[in-house]
C-alpha positions, 0 to 999 in steps of 0.5 A: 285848577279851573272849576266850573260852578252852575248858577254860582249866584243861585240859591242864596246859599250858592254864592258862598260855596263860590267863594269857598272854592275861590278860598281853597285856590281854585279859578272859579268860572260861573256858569248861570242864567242870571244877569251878571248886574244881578249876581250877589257881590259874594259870587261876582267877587268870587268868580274869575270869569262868568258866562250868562247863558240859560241852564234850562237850555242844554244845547246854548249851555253846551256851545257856550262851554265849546267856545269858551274851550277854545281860550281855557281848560277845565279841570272840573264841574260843581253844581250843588243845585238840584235841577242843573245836576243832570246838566253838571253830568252831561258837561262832564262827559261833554268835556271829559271831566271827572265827577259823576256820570250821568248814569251814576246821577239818575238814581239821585234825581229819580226817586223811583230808581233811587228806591230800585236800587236801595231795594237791590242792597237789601236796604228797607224803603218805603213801598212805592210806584211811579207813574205818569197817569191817572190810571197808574196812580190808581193801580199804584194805590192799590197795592200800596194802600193808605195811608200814602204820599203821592210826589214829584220824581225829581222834586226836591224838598217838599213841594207838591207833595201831599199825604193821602189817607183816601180815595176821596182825598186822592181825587182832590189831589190829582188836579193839583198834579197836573202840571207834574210829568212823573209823580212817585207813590209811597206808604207813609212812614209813621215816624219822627224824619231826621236827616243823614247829611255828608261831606265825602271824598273819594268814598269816605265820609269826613263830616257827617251831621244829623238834624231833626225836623220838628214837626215833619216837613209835610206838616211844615208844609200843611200848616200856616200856623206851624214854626217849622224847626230844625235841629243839629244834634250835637251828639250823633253817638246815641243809640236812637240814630245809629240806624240811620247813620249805618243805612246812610252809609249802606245808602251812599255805598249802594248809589256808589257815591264818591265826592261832595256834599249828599243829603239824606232824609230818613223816618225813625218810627215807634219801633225803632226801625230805620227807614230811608225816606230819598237822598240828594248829592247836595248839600241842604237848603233852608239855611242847613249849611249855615245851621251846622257851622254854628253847630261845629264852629266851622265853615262847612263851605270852605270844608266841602270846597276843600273835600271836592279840591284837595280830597280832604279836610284841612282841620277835622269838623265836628259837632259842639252845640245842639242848634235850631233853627225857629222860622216864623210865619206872619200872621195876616197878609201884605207888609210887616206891622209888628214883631211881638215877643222878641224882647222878653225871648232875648231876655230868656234866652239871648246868651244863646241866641247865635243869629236873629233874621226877621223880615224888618217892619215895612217889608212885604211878606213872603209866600209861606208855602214857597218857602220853608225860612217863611218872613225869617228866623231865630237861630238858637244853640246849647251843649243840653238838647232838652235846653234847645227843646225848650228854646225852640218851643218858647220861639215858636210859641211866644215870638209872633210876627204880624202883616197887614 
């Protein structure tokens, strides 16, 4: 089988979903805008042939596939980065192959449609507008009221997203949008946001997982200071998720999704009301993937490259270990210059420490605002959640990172 993969070599998590269907037993053909030179070895190993061309160019990416039909067949198109998921539809009906359409696309990539058809199903999502003016933003608010969140249509993550709490703090948010064709205006949901990830085929879920942000991503985002933490639980039997679990499955029923990877995330405020937050027909970034293998014992790479190929999973995936991820965040400006704590945390704590990956000293530190991994992290895991609770506090509060 001939499977093209978008940008095989970008993300960081990419090249291995490349070498994952490369293992399952498909011919893998990239298709990227990265100089070959530049592709990590694990994709360039991976791929029987690749094609450089601009993914922000629709019509080169087009005229590239056409000739290169001309010398072999594809049998499929994956793309688990969200910007080039319209562009793996349109190739799909290009070439005529099967997966989802650009229609059955859409509502995963425009968060106002998205909330149109929920709304439809019955399914309790936050209030909400879109609008592509000041003016608009300003109707919107008006039914909708405060305290709210104003973001991208089609953003992924939490980037350029801001809660709002008045219309002071509204008219400082509006220039910092400007570059933002579309932008999505909801209610803020008081509550604890937890995720609903999958791995189907042919509509049936064959893994499903559930992680807990702590504290929120906005939050994450706000604050220099905050260790952002996020945590595979073990135990997806609780009463405190089945509401998520059960709107996650009316979520995929109503946007009629068959095959791959999905990411949803969803608020579970004081009440105890499950609320949908916006899902993604691909897999998690900031490491997530890697996070549930240590969780399952498992390679959740080679389990989605086995669901979207042979319609299965080879050996059941599950759940064994609670396990976090702590990113932390230098304080100061420039290069590395010390790494504090991280001893006597190993010395705690080290038979449960599964993976340390700190920016070395010497090494420039990374834009926390850009990046939810920050200057790197710590991965912990325990069969007891209240033991990864106090893992991931002790890590976030006592291990530090200095830059100077």
């Amino acid at each position: 089988m001939n499977v093209l993969m978008l940008s095989p070599g970008y993300p960081a998590e990419m090249p291995y979903f490349a070498r994952a269907l490369a293992t399952v037993g498909a011919r893998v053909i990239g298709v990227g805008d990265q100089p070959p030179h530049e592709l990590p070895a694990v994709a360039r190993d991976a791929l029987a042939h690749y094609e450089h061309v601009s993914l922000a160019d629709e019509g080169a990416v087009l005229a590239a596939l056409r000739g290169l039909a001309a010398h072999v067949r594809f049998d499929q198109v994956e793309c688990l980065w969200e910007p080039y998921m319209m562009l793996a539809a349109r190739i799909r009906e290009e070439f005529g192959l099967p997966g989802m359409t650009v229609a059955e696309t859409v509502p995963f990539r425009d968060k106002e449609r998205m909330k149109q058809v929920l709304d439809a199903a019955g399914i309790r999502t936050p209030r909400h507008a879109s609008t592509t003016t000041v003016a608009g933003m300003w109707d919107a608010v008006e039914r909708i009221g405060y305290p709210l969140i104003v973001k991208p249509i089609a953003g992924a993550g939490s980037a350029d997203t801001y809660r709002v709490d008045s219309s002071a703090e509204l008219s400082d948010v509006l220039p910092l949008l400007r570059h933002v064709p579309e932008v999505s205006v909801e209610e803020f949901v008081e509550a604890e946001e937890l995720t609903f990830d999958t791995v189907c085929a042919d509509g049936q879920i064959l893994f499903e997982n559930v992680m807990w942000y702590r504290p929120r991503p906005l939050q994450m985002r706000l604050h220099e200071w905050v260790s952002p933490v996020s945590i595979v639980l073990r135990d997806l039997s609780v009463p405190e998720l089945a509401g998520g679990r059960a709107m996650g499955r009316e979520v995929l029923r109503a946007l009629d999704f068959r095959t791959g990877f999905t990411h949803m995330e969803w608020y579970r405020p004081a009440s105890g009301e499950a609320v949908f937050g916006e899902i993604a027909a691909r897999p998690p970034g900031a490491r997530v993937v890697e996070l549930m293998n240590y969780a399952c014992d498992a390679d959740l790479y080679v389990g989605w490259a086995e669901a979207v190929l042979l319609g299965h999973l080879c050996t059941p995936i599950a759940q064994r270990y609670n396990c976090a991820n702590v990113f932390k965040r230098a304080h100061g400006q420039g290069r590395i210059t010390a790494i504090e704590g991280l001893d006597a945390l190993l010395a705690a704590y080290g038979e449960h420490v599964v993976n340390v990956d700190l920016l070395p000293i010497g090494a420039p530190r990374r834009d926390w605002r850009t990046t939810t991994v920050g200057d790197g992290g710590v991965v912990v895991r325990h069969h007891d959640l209240q033991k990864v609770l106090e893992m991931t506090d002790a890590f976030a509060a006592d291990l530090r990172l200095y830059a100077g």
